[in-house]
C-alpha positions as CSV (number, residue, x, y, z in Angstrom):
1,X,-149.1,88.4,14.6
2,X,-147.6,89.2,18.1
3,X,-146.1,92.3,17.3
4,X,-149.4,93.5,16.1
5,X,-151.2,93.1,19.2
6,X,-148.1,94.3,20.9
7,X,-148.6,97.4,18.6
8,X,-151.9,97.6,19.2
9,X,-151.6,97.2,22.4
10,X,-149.1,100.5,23.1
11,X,-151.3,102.4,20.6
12,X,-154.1,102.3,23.1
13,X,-151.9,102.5,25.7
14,X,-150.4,106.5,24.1
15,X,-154.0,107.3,23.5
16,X,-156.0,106.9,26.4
17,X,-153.0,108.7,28.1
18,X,-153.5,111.8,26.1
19,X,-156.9,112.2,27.5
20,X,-156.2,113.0,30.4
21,X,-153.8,116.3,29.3
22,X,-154.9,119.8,30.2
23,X,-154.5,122.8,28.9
24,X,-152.7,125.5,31.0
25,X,-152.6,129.0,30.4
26,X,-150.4,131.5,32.0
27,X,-152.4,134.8,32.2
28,X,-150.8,138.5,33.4
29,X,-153.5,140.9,34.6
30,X,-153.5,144.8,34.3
31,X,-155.3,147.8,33.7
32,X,-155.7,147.1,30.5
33,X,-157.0,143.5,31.1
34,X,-155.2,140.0,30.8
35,X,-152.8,138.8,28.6
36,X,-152.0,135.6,27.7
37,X,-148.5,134.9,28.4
38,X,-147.4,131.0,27.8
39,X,-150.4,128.4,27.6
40,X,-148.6,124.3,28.2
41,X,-150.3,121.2,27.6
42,X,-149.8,119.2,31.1
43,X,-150.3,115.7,31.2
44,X,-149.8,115.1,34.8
45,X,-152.0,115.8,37.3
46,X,-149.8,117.3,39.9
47,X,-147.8,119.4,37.2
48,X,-151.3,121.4,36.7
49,X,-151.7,121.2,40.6
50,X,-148.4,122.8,40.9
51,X,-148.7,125.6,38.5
52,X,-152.0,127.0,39.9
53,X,-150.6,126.5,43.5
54,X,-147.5,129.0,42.2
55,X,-150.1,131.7,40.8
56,X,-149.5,135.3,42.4
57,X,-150.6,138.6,42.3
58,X,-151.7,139.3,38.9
59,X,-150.3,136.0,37.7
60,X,-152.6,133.6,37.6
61,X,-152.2,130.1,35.9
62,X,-155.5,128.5,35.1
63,X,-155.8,124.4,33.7
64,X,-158.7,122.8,32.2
């Protein structure tokens, strides 16, 4: 019955962890518009931080 809870327990634990992933994409701007060039899933905050800090020029990465 322990290693239920204890089951249980990291279960929850995973989940609620997932929730607070984001959804990056990386997006290359032109003439003819933007193109979508790698899109992540980012689970830590400062990862997403990060990667919109490093967008330049016609580079842009956008999480949400």
């Amino acid at each position: 019955m322990k290693y239920l809870f204890f089951i249980t327990i990291a279960i929850l634990a995973m989940s609620s962890c997932k929730d607070n992933c984001q959804t990056c994409t990386k997006t290359i701007g032109g003439v003819a518009g933007n193109e979508t060039v790698e899109v992540r899933e980012v689970c830590d905050e400062n990862e997403a931080i990060d990667l919109e800090a490093s967008s330049s020029g016609t580079t842009v990465w956008t999480c949400e």
